[in-house]
KEROLUM-823807 format. One record per residue (C-alpha): x, y, z; residue in one letter. Coordinates in nm, 3 decimals. Layout:
N
<rolum x="X" y="Y" z="Z" res="a"/>
...
This chain:
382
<rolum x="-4.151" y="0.512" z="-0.658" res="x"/>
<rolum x="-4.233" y="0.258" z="-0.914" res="x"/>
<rolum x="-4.067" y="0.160" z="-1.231" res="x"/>
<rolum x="-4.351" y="0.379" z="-1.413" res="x"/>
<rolum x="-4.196" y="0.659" z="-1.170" res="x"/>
<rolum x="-3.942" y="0.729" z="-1.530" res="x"/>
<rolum x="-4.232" y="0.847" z="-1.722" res="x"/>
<rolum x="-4.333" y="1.122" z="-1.507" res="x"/>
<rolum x="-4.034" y="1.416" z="-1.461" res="x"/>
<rolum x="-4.127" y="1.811" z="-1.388" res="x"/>
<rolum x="-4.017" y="1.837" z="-1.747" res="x"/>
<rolum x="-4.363" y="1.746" z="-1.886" res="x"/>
<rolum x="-4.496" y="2.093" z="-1.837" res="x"/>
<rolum x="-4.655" y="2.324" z="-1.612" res="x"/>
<rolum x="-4.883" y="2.192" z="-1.343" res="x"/>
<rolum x="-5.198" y="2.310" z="-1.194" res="x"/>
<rolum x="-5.195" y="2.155" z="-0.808" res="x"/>
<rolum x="-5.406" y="2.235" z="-0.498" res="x"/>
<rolum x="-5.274" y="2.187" z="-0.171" res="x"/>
<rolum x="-5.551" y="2.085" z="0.080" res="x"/>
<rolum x="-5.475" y="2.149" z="0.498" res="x"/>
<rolum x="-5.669" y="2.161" z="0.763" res="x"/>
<rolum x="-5.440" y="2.430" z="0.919" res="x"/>
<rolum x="-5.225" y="2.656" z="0.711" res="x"/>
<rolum x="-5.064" y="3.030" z="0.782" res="x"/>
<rolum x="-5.085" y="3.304" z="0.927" res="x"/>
<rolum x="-5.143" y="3.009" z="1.208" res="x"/>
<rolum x="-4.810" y="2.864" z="1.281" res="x"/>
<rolum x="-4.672" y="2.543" z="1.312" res="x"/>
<rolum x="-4.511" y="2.241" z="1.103" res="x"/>
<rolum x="-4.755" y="2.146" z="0.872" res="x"/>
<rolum x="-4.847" y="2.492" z="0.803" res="x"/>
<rolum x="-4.520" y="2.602" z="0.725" res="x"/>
<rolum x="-4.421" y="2.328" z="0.534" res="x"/>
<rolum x="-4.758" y="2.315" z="0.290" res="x"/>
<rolum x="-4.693" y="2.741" z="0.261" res="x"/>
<rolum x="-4.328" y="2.660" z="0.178" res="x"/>
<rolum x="-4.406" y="2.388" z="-0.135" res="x"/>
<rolum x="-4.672" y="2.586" z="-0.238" res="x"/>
<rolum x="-4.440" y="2.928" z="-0.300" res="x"/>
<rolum x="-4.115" y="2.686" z="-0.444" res="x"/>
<rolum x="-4.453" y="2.492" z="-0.667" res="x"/>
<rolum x="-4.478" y="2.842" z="-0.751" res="x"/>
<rolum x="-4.112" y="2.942" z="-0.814" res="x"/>
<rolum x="-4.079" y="2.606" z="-1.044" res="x"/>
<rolum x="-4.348" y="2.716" z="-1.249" res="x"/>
<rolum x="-4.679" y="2.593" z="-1.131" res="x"/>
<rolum x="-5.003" y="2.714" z="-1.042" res="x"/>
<rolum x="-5.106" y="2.640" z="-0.697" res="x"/>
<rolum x="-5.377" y="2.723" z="-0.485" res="x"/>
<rolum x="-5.455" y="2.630" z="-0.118" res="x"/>
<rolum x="-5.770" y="2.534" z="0.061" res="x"/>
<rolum x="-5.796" y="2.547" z="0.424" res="x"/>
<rolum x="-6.066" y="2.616" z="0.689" res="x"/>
<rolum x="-5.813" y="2.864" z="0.865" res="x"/>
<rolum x="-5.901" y="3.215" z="0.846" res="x"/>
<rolum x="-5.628" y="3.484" z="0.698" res="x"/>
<rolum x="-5.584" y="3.647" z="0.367" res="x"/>
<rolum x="-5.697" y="3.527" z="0.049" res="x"/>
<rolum x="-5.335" y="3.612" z="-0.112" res="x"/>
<rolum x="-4.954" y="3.500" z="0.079" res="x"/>
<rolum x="-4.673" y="3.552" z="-0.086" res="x"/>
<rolum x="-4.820" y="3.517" z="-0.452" res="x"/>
<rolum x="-5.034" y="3.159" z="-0.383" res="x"/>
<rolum x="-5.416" y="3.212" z="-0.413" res="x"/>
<rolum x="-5.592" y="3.060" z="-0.062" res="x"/>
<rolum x="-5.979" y="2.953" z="-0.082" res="x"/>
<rolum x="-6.041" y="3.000" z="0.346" res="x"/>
<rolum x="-6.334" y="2.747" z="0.378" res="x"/>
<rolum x="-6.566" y="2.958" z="0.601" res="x"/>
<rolum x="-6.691" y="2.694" z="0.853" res="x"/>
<rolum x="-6.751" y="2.640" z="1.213" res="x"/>
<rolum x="-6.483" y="2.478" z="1.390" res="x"/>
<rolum x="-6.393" y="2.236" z="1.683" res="x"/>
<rolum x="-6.128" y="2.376" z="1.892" res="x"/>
<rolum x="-5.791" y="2.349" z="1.799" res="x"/>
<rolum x="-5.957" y="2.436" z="1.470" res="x"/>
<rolum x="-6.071" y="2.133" z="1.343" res="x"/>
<rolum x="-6.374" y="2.090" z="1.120" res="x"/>
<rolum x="-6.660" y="1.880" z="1.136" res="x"/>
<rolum x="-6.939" y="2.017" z="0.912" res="x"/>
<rolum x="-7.042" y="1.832" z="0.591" res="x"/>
<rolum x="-7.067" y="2.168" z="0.427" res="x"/>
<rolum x="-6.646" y="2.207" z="0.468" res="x"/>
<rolum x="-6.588" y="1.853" z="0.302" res="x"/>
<rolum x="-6.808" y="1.954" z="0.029" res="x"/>
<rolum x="-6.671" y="2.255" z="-0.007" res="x"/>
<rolum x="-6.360" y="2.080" z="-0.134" res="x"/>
<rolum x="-6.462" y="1.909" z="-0.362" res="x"/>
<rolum x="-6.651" y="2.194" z="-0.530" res="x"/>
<rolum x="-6.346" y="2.412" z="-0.556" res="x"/>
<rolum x="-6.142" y="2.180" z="-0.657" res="x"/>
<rolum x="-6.354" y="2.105" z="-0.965" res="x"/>
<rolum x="-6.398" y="2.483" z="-1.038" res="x"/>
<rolum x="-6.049" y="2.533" z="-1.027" res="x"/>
<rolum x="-5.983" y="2.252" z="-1.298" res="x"/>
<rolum x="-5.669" y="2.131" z="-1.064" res="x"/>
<rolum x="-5.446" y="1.894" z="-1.247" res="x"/>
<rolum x="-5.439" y="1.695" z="-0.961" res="x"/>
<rolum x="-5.498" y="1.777" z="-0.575" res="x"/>
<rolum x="-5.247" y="1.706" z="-0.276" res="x"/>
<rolum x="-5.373" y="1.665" z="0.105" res="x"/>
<rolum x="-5.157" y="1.754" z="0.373" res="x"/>
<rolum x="-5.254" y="1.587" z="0.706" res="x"/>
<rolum x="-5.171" y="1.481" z="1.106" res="x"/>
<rolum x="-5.342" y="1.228" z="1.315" res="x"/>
<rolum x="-5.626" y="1.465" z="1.328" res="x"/>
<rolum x="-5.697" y="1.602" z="0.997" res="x"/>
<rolum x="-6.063" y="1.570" z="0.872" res="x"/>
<rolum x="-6.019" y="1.778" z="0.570" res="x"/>
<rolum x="-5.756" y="1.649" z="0.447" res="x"/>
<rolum x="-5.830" y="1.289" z="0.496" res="x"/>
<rolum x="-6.264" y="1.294" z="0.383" res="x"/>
<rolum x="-6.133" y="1.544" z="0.175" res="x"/>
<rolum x="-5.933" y="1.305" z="-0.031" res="x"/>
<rolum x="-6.198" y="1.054" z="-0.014" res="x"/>
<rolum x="-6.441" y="1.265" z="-0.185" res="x"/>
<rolum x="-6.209" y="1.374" z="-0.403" res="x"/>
<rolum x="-6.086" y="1.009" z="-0.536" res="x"/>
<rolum x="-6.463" y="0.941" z="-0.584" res="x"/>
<rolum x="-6.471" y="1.267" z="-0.796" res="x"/>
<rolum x="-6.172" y="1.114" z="-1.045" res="x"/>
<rolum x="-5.912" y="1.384" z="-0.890" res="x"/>
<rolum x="-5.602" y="1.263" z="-0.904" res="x"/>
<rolum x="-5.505" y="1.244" z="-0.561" res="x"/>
<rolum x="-5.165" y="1.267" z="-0.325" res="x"/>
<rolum x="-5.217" y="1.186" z="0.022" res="x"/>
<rolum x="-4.920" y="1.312" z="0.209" res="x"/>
<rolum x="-4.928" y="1.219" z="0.615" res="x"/>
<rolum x="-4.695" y="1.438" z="0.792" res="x"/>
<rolum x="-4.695" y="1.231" z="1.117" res="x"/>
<rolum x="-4.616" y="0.876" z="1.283" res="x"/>
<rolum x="-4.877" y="0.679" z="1.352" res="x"/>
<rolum x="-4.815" y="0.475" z="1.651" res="x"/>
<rolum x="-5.068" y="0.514" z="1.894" res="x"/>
<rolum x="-5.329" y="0.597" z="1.626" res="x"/>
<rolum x="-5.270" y="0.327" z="1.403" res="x"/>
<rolum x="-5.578" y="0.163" z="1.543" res="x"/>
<rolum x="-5.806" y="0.473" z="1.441" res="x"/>
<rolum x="-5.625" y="0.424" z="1.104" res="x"/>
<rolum x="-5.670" y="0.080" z="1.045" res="x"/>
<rolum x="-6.070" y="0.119" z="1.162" res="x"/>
<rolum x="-6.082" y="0.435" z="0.901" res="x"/>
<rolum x="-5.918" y="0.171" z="0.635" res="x"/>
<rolum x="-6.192" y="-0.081" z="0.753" res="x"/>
<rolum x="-6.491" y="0.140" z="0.644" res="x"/>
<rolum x="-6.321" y="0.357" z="0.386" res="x"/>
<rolum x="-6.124" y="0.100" z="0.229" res="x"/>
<rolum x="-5.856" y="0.436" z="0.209" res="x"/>
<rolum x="-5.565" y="0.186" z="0.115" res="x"/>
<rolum x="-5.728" y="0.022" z="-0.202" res="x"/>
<rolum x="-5.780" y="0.390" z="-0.313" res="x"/>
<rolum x="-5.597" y="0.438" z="-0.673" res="x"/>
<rolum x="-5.417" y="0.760" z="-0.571" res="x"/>
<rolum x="-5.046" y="0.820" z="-0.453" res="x"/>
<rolum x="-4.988" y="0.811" z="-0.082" res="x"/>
<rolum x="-4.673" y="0.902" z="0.125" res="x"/>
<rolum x="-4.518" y="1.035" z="0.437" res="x"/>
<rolum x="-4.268" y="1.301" z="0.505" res="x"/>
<rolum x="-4.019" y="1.018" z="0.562" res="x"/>
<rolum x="-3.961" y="0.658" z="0.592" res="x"/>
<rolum x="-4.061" y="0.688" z="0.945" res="x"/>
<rolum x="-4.395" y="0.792" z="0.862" res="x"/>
<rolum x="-4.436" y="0.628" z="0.561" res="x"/>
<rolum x="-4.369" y="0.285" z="0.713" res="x"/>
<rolum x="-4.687" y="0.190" z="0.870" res="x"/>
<rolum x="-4.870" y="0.310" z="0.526" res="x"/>
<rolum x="-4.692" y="0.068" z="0.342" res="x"/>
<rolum x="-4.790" y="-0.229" z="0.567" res="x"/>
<rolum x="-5.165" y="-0.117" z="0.527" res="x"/>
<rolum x="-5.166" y="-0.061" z="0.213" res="x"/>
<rolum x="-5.246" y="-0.325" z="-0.046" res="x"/>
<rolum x="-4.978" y="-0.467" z="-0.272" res="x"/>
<rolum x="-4.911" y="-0.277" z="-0.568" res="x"/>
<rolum x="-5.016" y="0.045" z="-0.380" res="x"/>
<rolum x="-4.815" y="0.332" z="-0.464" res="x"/>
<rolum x="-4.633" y="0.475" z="-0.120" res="x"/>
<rolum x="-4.387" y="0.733" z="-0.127" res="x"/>
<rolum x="-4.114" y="0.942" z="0.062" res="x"/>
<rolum x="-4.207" y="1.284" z="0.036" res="x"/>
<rolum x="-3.974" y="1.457" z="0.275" res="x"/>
<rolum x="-4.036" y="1.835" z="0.394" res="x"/>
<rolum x="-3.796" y="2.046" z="0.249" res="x"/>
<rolum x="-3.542" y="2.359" z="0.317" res="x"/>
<rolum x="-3.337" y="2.642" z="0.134" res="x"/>
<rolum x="-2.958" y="2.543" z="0.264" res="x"/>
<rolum x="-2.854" y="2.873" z="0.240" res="x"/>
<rolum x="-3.109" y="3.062" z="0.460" res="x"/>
<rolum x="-3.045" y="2.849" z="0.740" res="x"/>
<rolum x="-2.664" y="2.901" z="0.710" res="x"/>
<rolum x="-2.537" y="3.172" z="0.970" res="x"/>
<rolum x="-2.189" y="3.295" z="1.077" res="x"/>
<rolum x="-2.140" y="3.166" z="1.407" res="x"/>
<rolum x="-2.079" y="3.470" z="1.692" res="x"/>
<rolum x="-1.826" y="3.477" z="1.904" res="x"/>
<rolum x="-1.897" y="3.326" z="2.247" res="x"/>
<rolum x="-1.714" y="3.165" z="2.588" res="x"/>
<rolum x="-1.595" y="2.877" z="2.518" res="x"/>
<rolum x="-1.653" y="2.737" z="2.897" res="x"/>
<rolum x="-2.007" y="2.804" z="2.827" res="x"/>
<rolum x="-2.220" y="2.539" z="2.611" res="x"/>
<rolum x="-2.552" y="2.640" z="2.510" res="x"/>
<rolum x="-2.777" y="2.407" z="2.394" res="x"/>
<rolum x="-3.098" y="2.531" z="2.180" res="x"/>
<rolum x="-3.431" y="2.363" z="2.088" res="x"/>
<rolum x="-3.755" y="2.468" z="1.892" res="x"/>
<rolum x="-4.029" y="2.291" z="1.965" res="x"/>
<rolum x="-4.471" y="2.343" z="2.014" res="x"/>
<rolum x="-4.452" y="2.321" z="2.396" res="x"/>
<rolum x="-4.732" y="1.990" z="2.440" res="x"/>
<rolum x="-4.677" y="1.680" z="2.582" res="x"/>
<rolum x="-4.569" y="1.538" z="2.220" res="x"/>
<rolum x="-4.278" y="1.721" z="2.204" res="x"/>
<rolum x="-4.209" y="1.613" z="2.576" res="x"/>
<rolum x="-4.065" y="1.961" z="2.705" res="x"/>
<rolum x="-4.079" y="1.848" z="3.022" res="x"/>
<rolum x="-3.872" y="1.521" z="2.935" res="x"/>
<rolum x="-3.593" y="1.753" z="2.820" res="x"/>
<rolum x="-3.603" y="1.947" z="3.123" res="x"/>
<rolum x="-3.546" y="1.686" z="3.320" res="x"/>
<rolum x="-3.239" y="1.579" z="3.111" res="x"/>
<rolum x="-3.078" y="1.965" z="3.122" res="x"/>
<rolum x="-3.115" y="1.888" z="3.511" res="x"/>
<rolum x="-2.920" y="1.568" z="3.520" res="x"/>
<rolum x="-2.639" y="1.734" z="3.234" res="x"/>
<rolum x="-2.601" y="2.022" z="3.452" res="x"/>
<rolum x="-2.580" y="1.772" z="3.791" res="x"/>
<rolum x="-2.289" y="1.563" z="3.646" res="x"/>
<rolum x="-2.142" y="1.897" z="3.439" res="x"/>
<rolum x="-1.731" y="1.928" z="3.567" res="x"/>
<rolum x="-1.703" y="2.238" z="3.774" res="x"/>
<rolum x="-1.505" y="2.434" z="3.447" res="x"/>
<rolum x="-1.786" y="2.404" z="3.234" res="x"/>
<rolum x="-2.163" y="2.582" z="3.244" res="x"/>
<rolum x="-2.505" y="2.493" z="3.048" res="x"/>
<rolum x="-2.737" y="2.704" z="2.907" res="x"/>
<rolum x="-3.060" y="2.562" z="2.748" res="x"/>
<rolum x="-3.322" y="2.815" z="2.526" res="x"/>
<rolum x="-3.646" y="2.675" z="2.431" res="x"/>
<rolum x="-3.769" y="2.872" z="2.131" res="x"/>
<rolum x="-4.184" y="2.764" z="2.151" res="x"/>
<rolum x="-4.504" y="2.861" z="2.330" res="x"/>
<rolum x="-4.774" y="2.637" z="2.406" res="x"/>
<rolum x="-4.995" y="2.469" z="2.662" res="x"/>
<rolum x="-4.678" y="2.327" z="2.898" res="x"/>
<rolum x="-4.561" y="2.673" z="2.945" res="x"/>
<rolum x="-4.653" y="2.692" z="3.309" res="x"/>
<rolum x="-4.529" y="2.366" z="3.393" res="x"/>
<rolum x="-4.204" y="2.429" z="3.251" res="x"/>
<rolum x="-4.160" y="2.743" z="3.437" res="x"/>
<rolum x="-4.280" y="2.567" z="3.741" res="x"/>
<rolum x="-4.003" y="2.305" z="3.680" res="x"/>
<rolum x="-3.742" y="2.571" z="3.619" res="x"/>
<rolum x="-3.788" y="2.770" z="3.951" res="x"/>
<rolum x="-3.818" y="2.461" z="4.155" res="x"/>
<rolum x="-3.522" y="2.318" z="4.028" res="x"/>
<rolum x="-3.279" y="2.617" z="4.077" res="x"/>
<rolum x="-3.216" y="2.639" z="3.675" res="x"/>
<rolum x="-3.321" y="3.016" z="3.617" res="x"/>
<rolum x="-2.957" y="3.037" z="3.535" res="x"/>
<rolum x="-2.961" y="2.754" z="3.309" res="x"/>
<rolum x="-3.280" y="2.796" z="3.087" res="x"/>
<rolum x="-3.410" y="3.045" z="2.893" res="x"/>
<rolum x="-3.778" y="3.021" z="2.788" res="x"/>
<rolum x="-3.791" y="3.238" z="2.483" res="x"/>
<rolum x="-4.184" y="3.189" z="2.337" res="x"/>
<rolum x="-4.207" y="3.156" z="1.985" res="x"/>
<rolum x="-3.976" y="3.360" z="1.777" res="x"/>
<rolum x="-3.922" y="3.440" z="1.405" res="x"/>
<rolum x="-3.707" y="3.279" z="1.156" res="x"/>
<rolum x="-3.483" y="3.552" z="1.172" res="x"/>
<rolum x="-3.457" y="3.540" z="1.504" res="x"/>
<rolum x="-3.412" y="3.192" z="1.540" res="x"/>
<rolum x="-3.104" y="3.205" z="1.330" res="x"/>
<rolum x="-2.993" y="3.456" z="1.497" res="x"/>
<rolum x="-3.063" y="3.239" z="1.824" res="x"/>
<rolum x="-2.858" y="2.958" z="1.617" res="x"/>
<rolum x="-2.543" y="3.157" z="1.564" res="x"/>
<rolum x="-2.481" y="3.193" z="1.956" res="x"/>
<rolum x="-2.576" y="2.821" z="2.027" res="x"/>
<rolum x="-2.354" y="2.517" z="2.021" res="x"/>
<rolum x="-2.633" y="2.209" z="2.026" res="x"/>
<rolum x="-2.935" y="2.143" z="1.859" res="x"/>
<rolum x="-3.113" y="1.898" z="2.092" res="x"/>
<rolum x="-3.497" y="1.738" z="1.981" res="x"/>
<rolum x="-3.669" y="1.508" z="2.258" res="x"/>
<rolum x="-3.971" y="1.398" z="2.115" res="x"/>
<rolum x="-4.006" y="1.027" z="2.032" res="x"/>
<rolum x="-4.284" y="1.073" z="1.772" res="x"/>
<rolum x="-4.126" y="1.321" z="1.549" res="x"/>
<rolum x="-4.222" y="1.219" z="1.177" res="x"/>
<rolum x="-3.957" y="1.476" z="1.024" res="x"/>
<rolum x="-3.790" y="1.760" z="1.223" res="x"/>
<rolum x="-3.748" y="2.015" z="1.043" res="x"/>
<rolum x="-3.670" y="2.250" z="1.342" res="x"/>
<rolum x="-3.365" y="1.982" z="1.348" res="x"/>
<rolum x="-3.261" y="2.035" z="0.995" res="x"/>
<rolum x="-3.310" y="2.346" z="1.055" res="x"/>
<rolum x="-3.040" y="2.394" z="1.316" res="x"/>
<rolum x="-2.789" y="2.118" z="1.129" res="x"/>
<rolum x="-2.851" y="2.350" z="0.834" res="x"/>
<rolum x="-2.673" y="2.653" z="1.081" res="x"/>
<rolum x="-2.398" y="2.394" z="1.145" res="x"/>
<rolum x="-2.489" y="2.287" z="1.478" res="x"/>
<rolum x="-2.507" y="1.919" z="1.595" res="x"/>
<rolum x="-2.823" y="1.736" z="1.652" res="x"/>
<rolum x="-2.893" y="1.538" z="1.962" res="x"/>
<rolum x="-3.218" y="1.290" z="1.847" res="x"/>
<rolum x="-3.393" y="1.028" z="1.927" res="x"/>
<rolum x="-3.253" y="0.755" z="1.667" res="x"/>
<rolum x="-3.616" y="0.579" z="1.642" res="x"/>
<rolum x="-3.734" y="0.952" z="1.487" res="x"/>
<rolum x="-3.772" y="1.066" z="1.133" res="x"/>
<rolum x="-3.452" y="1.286" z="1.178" res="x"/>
<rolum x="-3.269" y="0.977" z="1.137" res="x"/>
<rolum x="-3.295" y="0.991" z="0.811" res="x"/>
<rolum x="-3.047" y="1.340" z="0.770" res="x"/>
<rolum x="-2.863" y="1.297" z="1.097" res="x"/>
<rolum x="-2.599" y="1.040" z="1.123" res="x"/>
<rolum x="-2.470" y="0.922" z="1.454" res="x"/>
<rolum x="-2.118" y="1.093" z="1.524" res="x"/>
<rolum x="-2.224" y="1.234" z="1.143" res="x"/>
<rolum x="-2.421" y="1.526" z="1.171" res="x"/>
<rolum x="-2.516" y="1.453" z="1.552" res="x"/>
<rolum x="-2.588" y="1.202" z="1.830" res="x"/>
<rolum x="-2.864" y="0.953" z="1.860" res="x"/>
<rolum x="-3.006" y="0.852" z="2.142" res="x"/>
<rolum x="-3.230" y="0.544" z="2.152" res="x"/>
<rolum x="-3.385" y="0.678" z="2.521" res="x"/>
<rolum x="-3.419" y="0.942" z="2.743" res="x"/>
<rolum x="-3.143" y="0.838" z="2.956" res="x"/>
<rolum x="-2.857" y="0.794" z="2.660" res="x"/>
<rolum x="-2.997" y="1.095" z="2.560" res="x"/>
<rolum x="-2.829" y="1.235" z="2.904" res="x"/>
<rolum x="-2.584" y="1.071" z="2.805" res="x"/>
<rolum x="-2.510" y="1.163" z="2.422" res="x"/>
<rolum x="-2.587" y="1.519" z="2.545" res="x"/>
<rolum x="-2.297" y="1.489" z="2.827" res="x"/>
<rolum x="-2.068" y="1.333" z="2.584" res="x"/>
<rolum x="-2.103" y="1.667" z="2.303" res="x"/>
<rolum x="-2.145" y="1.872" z="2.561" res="x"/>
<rolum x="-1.806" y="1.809" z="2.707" res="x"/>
<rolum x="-1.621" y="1.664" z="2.421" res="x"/>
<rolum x="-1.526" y="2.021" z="2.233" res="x"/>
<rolum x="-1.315" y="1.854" z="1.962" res="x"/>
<rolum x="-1.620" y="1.580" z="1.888" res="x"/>
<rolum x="-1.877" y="1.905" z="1.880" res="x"/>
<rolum x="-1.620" y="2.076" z="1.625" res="x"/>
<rolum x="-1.567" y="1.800" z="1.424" res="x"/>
<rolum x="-1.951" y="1.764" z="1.403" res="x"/>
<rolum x="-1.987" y="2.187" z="1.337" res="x"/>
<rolum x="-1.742" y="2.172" z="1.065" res="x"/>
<rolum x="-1.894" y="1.859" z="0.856" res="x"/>
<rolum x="-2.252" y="2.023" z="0.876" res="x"/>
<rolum x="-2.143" y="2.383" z="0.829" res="x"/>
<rolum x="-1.935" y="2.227" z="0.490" res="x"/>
<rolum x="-2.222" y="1.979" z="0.411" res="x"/>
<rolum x="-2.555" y="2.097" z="0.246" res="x"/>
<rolum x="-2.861" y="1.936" z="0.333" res="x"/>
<rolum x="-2.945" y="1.682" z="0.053" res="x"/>
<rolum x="-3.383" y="1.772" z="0.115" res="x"/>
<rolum x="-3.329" y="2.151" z="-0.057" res="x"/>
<rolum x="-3.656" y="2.243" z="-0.203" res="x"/>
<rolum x="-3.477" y="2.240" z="-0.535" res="x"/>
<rolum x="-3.484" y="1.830" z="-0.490" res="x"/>
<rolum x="-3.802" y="1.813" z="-0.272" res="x"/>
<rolum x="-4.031" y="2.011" z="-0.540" res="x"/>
<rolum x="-3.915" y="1.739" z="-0.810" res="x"/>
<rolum x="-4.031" y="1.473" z="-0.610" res="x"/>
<rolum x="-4.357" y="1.606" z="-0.552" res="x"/>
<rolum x="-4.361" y="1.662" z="-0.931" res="x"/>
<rolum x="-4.316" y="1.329" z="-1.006" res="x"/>
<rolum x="-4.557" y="1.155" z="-0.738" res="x"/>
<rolum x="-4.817" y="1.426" z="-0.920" res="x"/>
<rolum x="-4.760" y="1.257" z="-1.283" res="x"/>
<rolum x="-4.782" y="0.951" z="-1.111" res="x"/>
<rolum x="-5.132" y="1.044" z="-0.959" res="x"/>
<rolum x="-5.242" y="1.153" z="-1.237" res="x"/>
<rolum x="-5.148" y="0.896" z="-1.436" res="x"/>
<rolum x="-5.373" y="0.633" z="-1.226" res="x"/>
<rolum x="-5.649" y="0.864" z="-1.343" res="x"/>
<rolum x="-5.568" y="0.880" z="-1.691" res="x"/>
């Protein structure tokens, strides 16, 4: 944030805000739990929100209004119709928003034409991209070429300084970029660990199972930890996910003589993950594009160490031999994972510091700075 940042504060009164996604719940996933997540804490702060989304579901979720944008869609639900963009920018004038947020991924036409149309409009506008950009910084940069996105006078950010990185280097000077990290309550995520074998490590990871997440990669690294394991010590590995790797990963397990070892669970719910969480030791996350983590926090929220990659948003809440391990590849991740694996006094010392250590990203802290990047959008309007 700016200097100007100072004038803007959730004090200032109560907010009307529309939170724009191109995928939102009952359809689960990162994105869509995070955007239905600030939208009920918006709401617990005082707000008014309402979501627009071309996902089908109710019209009501837990209190926050949702305008379903009834459009045909690409698969993987993605729309393409100039009747859905339009759409957006009609609701979001009848609904008088104070100022409109949009919530996007590498592929996210609503929320990105969406916030074209709606800077043209005079909206004030937050642009919030909830991914790394790497290998699609080129589509970026051409979509900056013909929109001119980066000159726009709105507020743009990522969910960390991972993501938010590349935005800043596009963007032109004096543009407004800001860290808008996803958020979490600290105390639903804390659980009373259960009673377990303590020759028996069990390592735990939530995760969509597609090649960006690289389920397979991590397979391949249980394999080598189990290889090198010393005979008075055993692995156990859930994967809490479903997904389009599935079959592959059960093809991997079989072949490799790790029924014993892994546990594919499919996708599971909160409560069940913590409950998963209290019998687990190890959080691990193998993806090398991961813009936040919050299944990471998530578990480091329960108390249990993180094993990361260290070039990954979940750097920024997991400290090496802090909170977890990083690992700046796969194979010092088979490492790292060896080394808290069989290190019990390291994996305490790790268990008690997050167990005793709230998150600092509660939604408490995370709805302020949304707040404040609103005022701030809104005041480039004013």
């Amino acid at each position: 944030m700016t200097d100007a940042d100072d004038t803007f504060g959730s004090s200032c009164g109560r907010l009307k805000i529309a939170l724009i996604s191109d995928c939102y719940v009952p359809r689960l996933g990162g994105i869509e739990m995070q955007v239905h997540d600030l939208a009920r804490h918006l709401q617990l702060a005082g707000h008014e929100v309402v979501v627009l989304t071309t996902t089908p579901g109710p019209a009501v979720i837990d209190g926050v209004r949702v305008h379903r944008i009834d459009v045909p869609l690409l698969p993987f639900d993605i729309p393409f119709t100039r009747k859905a963009f339009r759409e957006v920018t009609r609701l979001l004038q009848a609904e008088k928003v104070d100022v409109a947020q949009f919530h996007g991924g590498v592929v996210s036409p609503l929320a990105y034409i969406g916030a074209r149309a709606a800077q043209q409009a005079a909206i004030p506008t937050v642009v919030t991209v909830h991914c790394i950009w790497s290998y699609a910084t080129p589509m970026f940069m051409a979509l900056n070429a013909i929109g001119r996105w980066s000159k726009w006078p709105v507020v743009l950010s990522g969910v960390s300084e991972v993501a938010a990185a590349p935005i800043r280097k596009m963007a032109r000077k004096g543009s407004h970029v800001v860290v808008l990290p996803n958020g979490i309550e600290n105390e639903t995520w804390r659980v009373e660990p259960a009673e377990r074998d303590p020759s028996v490590v069990t390592l735990v990871s939530v995760m969509r199972l597609a090649p960006r997440k690289r389920p397979m990669h991590l397979l391949r690294m249980v394999d080598e930890v189990v290889r090198r394991l010393p005979s008075d010590l055993q692995l156990k590995m859930v994967i809490i996910g479903d997904g389009p790797e599935l079959s592959r990963l059960e093809k991997f397990v079989r072949a490799h003589g790790l029924n014993d070892v892994v546990k594919l669970v499919g996708r599971r719910t909160r409560e069940e993950i913590r409950n998963i969480f209290s019998r687990s030791d190890v959080f691990v996350a193998p993806a090398n594009l991961e813009s936040f983590g919050i299944a990471a926090l998530e578990g480091r929220c329960a108390g249990l160490p993180v094993v990361a990659k260290s070039q990954t948003g979940i750097r920024e809440f997991v400290r090496h031999e802090q909170e977890g391990l990083l690992a700046d590849s796969d194979q010092d991740m088979v490492e790292q994972l060896l080394r808290i694996v069989t290190d019990r006094q390291l994996r305490d010392r790790i268990t008690e510091h997050n167990r005793a250590t709230p998150s600092t990203v509660d939604w408490s802290g995370v709805v302020e700075r949304n707040v404040e990047a609103y005022r701030l959008a809104m005041s480039l309007r004013s």
